[in-house]
C-alpha positions in Angstrom: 277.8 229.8 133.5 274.5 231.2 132.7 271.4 229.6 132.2 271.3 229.9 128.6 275.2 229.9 127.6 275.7 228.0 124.2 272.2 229.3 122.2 272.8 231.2 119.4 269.8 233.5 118.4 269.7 235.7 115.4 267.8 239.5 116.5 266.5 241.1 113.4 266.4 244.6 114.6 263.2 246.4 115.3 261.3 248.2 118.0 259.5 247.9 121.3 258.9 243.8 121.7 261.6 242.1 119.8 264.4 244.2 121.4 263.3 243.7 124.9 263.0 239.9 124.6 266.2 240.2 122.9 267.5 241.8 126.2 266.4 239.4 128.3 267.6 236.4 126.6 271.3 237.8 126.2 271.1 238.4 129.7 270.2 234.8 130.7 273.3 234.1 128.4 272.2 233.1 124.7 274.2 234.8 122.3 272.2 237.4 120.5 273.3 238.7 117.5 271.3 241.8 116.3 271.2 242.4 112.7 270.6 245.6 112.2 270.6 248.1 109.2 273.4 249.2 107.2 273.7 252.5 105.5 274.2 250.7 102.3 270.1 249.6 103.4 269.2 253.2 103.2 267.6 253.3 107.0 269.2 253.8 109.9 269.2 251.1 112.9 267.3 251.8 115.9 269.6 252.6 118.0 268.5 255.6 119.6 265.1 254.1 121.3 266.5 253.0 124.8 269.6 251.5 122.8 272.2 252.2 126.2 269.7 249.8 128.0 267.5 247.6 125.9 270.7 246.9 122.9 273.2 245.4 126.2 274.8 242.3 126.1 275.1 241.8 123.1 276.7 243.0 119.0 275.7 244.5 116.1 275.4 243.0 112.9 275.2 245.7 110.0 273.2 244.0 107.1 271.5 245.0 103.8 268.1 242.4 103.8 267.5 243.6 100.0 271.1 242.8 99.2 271.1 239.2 97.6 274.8 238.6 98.6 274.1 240.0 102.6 270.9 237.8 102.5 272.5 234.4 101.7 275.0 235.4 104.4 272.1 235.6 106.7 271.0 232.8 105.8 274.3 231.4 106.4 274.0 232.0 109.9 270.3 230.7 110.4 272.1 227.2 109.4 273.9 227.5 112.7 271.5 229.4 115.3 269.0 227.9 117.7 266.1 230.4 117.4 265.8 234.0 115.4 263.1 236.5 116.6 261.8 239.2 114.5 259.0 241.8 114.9 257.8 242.7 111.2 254.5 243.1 110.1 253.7 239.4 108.3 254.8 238.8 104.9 257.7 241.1 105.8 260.3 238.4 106.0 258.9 236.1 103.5 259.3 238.8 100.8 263.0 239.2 101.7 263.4 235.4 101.0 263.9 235.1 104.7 260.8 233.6 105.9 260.2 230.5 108.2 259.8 227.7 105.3 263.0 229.3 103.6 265.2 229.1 107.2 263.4 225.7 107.8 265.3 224.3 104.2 268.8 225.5 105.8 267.7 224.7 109.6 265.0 222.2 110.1 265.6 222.9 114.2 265.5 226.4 114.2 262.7 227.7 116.0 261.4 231.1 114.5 260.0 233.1 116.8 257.7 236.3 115.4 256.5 239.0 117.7 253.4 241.5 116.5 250.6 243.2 117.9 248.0 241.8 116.0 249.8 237.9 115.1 250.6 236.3 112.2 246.6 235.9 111.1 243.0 237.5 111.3 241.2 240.6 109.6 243.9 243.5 110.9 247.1 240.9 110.7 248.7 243.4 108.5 246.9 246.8 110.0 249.6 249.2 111.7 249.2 250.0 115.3 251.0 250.6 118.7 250.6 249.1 121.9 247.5 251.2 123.2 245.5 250.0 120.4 246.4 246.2 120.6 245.5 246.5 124.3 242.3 248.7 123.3 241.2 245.4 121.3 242.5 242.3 124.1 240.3 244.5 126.8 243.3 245.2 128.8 242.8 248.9 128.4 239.4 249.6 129.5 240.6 248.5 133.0 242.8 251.1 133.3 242.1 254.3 134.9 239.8 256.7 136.7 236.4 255.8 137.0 235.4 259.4 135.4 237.8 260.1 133.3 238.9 258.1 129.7 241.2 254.6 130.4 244.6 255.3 130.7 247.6 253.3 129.0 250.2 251.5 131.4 253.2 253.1 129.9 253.7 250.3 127.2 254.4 247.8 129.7 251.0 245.8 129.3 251.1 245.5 125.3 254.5 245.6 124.1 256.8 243.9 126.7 254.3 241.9 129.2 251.7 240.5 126.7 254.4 240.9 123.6 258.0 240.3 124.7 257.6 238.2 127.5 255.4 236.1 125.7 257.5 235.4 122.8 260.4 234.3 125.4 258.1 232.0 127.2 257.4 230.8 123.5 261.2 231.2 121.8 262.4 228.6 125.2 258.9 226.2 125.2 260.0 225.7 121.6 263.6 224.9 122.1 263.1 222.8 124.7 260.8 220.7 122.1 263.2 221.0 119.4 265.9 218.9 121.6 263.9 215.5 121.4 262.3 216.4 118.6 264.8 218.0 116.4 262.2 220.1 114.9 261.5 224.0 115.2 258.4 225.8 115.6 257.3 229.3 114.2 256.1 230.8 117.2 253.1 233.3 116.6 253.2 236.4 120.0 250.7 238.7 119.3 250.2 241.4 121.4 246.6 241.4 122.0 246.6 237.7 122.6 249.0 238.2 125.6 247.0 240.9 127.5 244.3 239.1 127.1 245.6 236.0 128.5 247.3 238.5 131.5 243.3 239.1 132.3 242.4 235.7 132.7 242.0 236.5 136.6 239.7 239.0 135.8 237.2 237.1 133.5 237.0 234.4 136.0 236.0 237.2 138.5 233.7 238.7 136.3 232.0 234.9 136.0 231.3 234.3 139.9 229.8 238.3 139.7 232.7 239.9 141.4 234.5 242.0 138.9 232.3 245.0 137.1 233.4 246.6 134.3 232.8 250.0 136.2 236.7 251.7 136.2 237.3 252.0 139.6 234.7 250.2 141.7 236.8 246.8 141.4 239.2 245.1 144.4 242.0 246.0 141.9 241.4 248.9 140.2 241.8 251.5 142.8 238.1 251.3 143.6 238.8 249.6 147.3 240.0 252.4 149.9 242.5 249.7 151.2 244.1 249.1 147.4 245.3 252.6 146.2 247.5 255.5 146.3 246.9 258.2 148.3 248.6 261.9 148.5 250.8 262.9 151.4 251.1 266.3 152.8 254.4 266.9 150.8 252.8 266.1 147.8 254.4 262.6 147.5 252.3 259.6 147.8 252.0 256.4 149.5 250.7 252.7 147.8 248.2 250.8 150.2 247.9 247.0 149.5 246.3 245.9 152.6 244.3 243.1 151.0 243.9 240.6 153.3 241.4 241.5 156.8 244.8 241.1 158.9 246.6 243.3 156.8 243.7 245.9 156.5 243.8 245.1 160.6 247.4 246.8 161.0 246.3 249.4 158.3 243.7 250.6 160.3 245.8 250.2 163.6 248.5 252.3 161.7 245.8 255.1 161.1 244.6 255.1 164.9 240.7 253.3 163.3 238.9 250.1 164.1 236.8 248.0 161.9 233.9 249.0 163.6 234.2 252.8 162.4 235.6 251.5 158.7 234.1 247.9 158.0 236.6 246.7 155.1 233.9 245.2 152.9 231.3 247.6 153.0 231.3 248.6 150.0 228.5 251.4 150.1 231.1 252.7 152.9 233.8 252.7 150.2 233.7 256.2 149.6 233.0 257.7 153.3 236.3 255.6 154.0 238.2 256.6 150.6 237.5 260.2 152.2 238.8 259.3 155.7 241.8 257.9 154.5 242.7 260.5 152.1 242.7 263.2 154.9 244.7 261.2 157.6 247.5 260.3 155.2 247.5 264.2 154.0 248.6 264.9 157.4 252.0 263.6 157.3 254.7 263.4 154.4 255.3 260.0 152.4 258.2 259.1 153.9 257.0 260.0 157.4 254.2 257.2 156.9 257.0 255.2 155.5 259.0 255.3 158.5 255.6 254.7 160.6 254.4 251.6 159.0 258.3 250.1 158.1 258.3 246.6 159.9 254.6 246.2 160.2 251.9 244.2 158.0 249.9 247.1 156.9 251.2 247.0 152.9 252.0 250.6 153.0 255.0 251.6 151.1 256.5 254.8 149.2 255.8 255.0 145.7 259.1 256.1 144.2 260.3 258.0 141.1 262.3 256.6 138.8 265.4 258.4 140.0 264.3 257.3 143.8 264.0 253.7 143.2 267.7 253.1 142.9 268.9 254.5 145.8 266.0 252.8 148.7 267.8 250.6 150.8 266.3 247.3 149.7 267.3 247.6 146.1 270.7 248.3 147.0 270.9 245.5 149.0 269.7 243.0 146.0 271.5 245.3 143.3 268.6 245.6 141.7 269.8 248.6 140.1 273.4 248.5 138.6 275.6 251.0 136.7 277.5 250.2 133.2 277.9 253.5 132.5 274.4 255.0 133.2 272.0 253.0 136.3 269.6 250.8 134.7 267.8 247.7 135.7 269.1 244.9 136.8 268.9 241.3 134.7 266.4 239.3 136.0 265.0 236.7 137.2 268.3 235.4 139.3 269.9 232.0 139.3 271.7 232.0 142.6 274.6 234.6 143.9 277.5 236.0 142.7 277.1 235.3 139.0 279.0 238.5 136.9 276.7 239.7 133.9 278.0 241.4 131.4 276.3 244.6 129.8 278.5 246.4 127.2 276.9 248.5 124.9 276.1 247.0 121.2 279.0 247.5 119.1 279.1 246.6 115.2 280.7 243.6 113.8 281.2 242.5 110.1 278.8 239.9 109.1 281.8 238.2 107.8 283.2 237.8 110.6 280.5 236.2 112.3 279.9 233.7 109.6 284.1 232.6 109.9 283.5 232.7 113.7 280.3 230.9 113.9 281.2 228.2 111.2 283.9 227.0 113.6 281.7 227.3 116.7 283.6 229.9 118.3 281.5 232.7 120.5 281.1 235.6 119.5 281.5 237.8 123.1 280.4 241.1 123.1 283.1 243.9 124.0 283.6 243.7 127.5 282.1 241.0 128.3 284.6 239.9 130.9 283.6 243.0 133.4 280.6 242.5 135.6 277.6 245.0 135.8 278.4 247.2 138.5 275.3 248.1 141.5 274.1 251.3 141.4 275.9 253.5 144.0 279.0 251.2 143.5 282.2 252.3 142.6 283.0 251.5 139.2 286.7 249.6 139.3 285.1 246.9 141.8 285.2 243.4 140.1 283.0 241.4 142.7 280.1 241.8 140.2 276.4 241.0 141.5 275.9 239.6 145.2 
C-alpha cells in the first residue's frame, strides 16, 4: 500500500509544472490518468520533454478537448475522480466547457487544481512566459549568481517545479483532505511567482534585522561567505563547503592545516583575503582527494557530482536513491518506510472508453507493469526485492 492508493486524478497534459506534480502524486500512489492529445486534435502530446522519467507510473489517455462527444466523456470521468490538475493559461479550460464551475455541476468534491506562472488573476494572468521570467518578477532570480556578472537561472528548478509543482501538490492534498469532512472541492490557484516568493521568506526576514544585502554574492548564502561555496580542485573538479556553524568552520579550518586566529570566520572585510587562501589550498589537491581527507569529519566538505556521478557514490546506492526502469533516473520520494515496490512503467495509451467502463465500476486502472518494482541503479535487472 501506498500513501495515496484509491485517489483518482485526472492529468490534463502539458509541460514543465503539471507533469512533474503529476509524477510525484502517481508515485505516492494516486492513479493519474493523463489525458493527452489525439491525432484527431491536430497536436501532438508532449511526450518527448523528459517523457521516460517525468510520464512514469502512470497511462495515457488520447483525447480530442474540441470534440463535443470526447469532452462529455471527459466529463464523464471528472464525475468519478478526486482532484484534476491542469497547466493552461486561464480561460483555457473554461472555453473548452471544461472549466471548474462546469466539473463542480458533475463533481461538487472534486478539487481542481490549476498550475501557472503568473495564477489565475492580476495584470499579466494571461501574458506568456517561462520560468526565468516568473522568477525574474517573485525576486527569486536576482539572488542568483556572481556578484559581477548578470543573475543566473537555477536550471528551472526554482519556478517551475519548487515554487510551481510542488506547490500545487501541497495545494491538490490540503484540498482533499478538506473535501473529506466537508465534501466540497476547492479550485486551487499555484502560480509560479507566488511560490518563489514564498521559498524567500527566509531571506526577507534577514533583510528586515539588516543581515541580508541585495549585493549578489556578499550574502551568508549566496556564495559570498568563504566557508559557503565551491571551490576548484587541482583536477579541475570541485568541492562544496558548508561549514556554517563556528564548530564546523573549526574542523574546516583544521582540515586546511588554519586557525581562527589567521582566518576569523566573521570578519567579513577578511572575506576576500580568506576566499583567496582557500581557493589556493584546495587547488592543491584533486576533489576526491579532499573528499577522502575530510570523509568522517564535521567540516561540510563534500564532492560536487555530475549528473552521471551522483548515481554511482556509495551513499546513494545504499538508499537507492537512484534506480533503473530501463534508463537510471531518480528515485520517488519522500519515503514511507522500507521495502515498499514502486512501480515506473513508461506511459502507454489507453482508450478513453475503456477507462470510463473501468472507472464506472470502480475498478483501477494499473499502468502496464505495474506489478515489477523499480530497480536501484547498478542493480541487476531480473531482481524482484524492489526498494530497501
Amino acid at each position: 500500500m501506498k500513501p495515496l492508493d484509491g485517489l483518482r486524478i485526472l492529468e490534463f497534459d502539458g509541460l514543465g509544472p503539471v507533469t512533474f506534480a503529476g509524477m510525484v502524486l502517481a508515485d505516492m500512489g494516486a492513479e493519474v490518468l493523463r489525458l493527452v492529445r489525439s491525432e484527431s486534435a491536430g497536436a501532438p502530446a508532449f511526450s518527448d520533454v523528459g517523457g521516460e522519467v517525468l510520464h512514469r507510473a502512470r497511462s495515457a489517455v488520447p483525447v480530442n478537448l474540441k470534440d463535443p462527444a470526447d469532452r462529455d466523456r471527459v466529463l464523464a470521468l471528472v464525475g468519478s475522480a478526486d482532484a484534476l490538475i491542469e497547466g493552461f493559461r486561464p480561460g483555457v479550460m473554461e472555453r473548452l466547457g471544461l472549466g471548474p464551475d462546469a466539473c463542480a455541476v458533475r463533481n461538487p468534491s472534486m478539487v481542481y487544481g490549476r498550475v501557472t506562472g503568473w495564477g489565475q488573476t492580476g495584470p499579466m494572468a494571461r501574458e506568456v512566459g517561462h520560468d526565468i521570467n516568473y522568477i525574474a518578477l517573485s525576486g527569486a532570480l536576482s539572488a542568483l549568481g556572481e556578484a559581477d556578472r548578470p543573475p543566473r537561472p537555477p536550471l528551472n528548478l526554482l519556478g517551475d517545479y519548487g515554487g510551481g509543482a510542488m506547490m500545487l501538490v501541497t495545494g491538490v492534498l490540503a484540498a482533499l483532505l478538506e473535501a473529506r469532512t466537508t465534501g466540497r472541492g476547492r479550485v486551487v490557484d499555484a502560480a509560479m511567482t507566488d511560490g518563489s516568493a514564498l521559498l524567500m521568506g527566509l531571506f526577507h526576514a534577514l533583510a528586515a534585522r539588516g543581515l541580508w544585502r541585495d549585493e549578489r554574492g556578499t550574502n551568508l548564502l549566496d556564495g559570498g561567505a568563504p566557508f559557503y561555496r565551491c571551490f576548484a580542485c587541482a583536477d579541475g573538479r570541485f568541492v562544496a563547503v558548508g561549514a556554517l556553524e563556528p564548530q564546523f568552520y573549526a574542523a574546516l579550518l583544521a582540515g586546511l592545516g588554519l586557525t581562527a586566529d589567521e582566518v576569523p570566520q566573521f570578519d567579513l572585510a577578511g572575506w576576500p583575503a580568506t576566499h583567496n587562501r582557500f581557493e589556493a589550498l584546495f587547488a592543491t589537491r584533486t576533489r576526491d582527494d579532499w573528499a577522502a581527507h575530510f570523509h568522517g569529519t564535521d567540516a561540510c566538505v563534500t564532492p560536487v557530482l555530475s549528473r552521471e556521478e551522483a548515481p554511482l557514490h556509495p551513499h546513494n546506492k545504499a538508499r537507492a536513491t537512484f534506480v533503473d526502469a530501463g534508463m537510471v533516473q531518480p528515485a520517488p520520494a519522500p519515503r514511507f518506510g522500507q521495502g515498499l515496490p514502486w512501480p515506473a512503467p513508461q506511459s502507454e495509451a489507453r482508450s478513453l472508453d475503456d477507462v470510463l467502463a473501468r472507472w464506472a465500476v470502480g475498478q483501477a486502472i494499473s499502468p502496464p507493469g505495474s506489478s515489477g518494482a523499480l530497480q536501484p541503479a547498478g542493480r541487476a535487472q531480473h531482481e524482484k526485492d524492489g526498494l530497501p
